[in-house]
C-alpha positions in Angstrom: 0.0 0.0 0.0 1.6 3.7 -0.9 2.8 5.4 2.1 0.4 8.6 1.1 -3.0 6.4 0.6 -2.3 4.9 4.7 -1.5 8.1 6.2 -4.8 9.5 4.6 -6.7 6.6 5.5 -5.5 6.9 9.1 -6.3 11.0 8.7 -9.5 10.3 7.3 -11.2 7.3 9.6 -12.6 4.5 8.2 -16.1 4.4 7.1 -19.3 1.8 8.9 -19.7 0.5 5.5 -16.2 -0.3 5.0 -15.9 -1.7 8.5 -19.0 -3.6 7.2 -17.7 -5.0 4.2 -14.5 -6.0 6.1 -16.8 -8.3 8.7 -18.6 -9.6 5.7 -15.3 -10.8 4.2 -13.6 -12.3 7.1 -16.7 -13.0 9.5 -14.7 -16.2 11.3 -11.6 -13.8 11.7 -13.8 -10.8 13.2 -15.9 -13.4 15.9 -11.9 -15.2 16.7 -10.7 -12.0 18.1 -14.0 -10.8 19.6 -14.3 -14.4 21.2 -10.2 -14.1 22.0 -10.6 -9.9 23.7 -13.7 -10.9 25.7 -12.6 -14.4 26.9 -9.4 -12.6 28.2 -11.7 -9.2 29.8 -13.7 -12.8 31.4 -11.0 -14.3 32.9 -8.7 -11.5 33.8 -11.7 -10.0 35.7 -12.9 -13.7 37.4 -16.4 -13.6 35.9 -16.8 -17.2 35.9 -13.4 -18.6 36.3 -10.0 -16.7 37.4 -7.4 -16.5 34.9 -5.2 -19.5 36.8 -7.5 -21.9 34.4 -6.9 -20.2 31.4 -3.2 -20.2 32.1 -3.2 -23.7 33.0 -5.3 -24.7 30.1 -3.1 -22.9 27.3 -0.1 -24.2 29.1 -1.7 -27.9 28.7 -2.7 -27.3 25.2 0.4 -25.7 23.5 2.2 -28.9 25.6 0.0 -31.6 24.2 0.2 -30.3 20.9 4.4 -30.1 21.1 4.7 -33.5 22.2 1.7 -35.1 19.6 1.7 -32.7 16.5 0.4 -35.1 14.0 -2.6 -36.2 15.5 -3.7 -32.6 16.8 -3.1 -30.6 13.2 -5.2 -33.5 11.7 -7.9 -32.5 14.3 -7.5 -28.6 13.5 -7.5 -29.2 10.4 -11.0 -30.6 10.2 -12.4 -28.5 12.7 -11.3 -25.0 11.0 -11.8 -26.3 7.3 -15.3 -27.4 8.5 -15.2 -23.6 10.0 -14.8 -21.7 6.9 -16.4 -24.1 4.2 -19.9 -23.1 5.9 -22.9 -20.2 5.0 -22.8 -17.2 6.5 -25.6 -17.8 8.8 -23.5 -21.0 10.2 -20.6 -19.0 10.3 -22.3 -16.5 12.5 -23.7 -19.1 14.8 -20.0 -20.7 15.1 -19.1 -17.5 16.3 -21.7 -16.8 18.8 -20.7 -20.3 20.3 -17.4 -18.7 20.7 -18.0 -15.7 22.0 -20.3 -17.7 24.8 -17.7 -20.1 25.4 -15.1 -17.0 25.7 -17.4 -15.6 28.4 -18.3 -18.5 30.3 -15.8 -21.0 30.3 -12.7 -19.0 28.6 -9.9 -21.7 30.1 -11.8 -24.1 26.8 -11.2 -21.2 24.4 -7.9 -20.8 25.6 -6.6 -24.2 25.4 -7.3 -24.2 21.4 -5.5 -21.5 21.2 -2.9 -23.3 22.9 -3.0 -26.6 20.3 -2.9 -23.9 17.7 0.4 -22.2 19.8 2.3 -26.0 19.8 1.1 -27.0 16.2 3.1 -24.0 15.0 6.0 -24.0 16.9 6.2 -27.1 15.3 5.5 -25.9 11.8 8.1 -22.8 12.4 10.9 -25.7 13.7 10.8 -27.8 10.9 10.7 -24.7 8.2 13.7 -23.3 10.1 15.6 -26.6 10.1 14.6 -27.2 6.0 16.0 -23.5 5.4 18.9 -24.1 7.3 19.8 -27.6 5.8 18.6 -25.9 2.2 21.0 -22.8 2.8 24.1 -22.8 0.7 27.7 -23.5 3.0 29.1 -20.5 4.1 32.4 -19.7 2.1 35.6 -19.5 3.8 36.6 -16.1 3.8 39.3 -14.3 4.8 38.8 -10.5 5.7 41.4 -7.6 4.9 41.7 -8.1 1.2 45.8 -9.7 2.2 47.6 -12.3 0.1 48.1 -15.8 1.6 51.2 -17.9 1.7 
């Protein structure tokens, strides 16, 4: 985006029907991160449960998914690619379900967002290790531009 068109946008505000059209486009995005600021306002404030759970619970989730990564992507897989392949109305519902779980029992919420936190520390390992063992071998070099014997 050019640096002039941003700074104008930011000067000029965003529009409701542009905020609109954005919700339209990513609906499951939009009810993720309402479900993910008012599951954390739930259990930073004990509403239901105190925030030790939630803790606890992404704690146990990011470590089940480290030490089993196969077996948990499979499962996220199928439950966000049954997520997005759905109508808006069922996409809406799915994220009322989220937001109520956020609210009422956020440890839950948080825990998936812990599988999701362990299957991509795994993802981001192996992509590191196949760049590094794909990088070309470092050339030895000798600094200062001086003959050698």
């Amino acid at each position: 985006m050019d640096k002039n068109k941003f700074t104008d946008k930011l000067k000029g505000g965003v529009s409701v029907h542009e905020m609109e059209e954005f919700a339209r486009k990513h609906t499951t995005e939009v009810f993720s991160v309402l479900a993910l600021i008012i599951g954390a306002i739930s259990s930073t404030f004990d509403f239901f449960t105190g925030p030790g759970w939630t803790i606890i619970f992404t704690a146990l989730g990011c470590i089940v998914a480290i030490f089993f990564p196969a077996p948990i992507e499979k499962g996220l897989k199928q439950l966000y690619s049954f997520t997005f392949k759905q109508e808006k109305t069922t996409e809406i519902i799915i994220g009322g379900v989220k937001i109520v779980i956020a609210i009422f029992v956020p440890f839950i919420y948080f825990g998936l967002l812990g599988l999701l936190a362990g299957t991509s520390f795994h993802y981001y390992i192996r992509h590191a290790q196949i760049m590094s063992d794909n990088s070309p071998p470092r050339s030895q070099r000798r600094g200062g531009g001086e003959e050698q014997d």
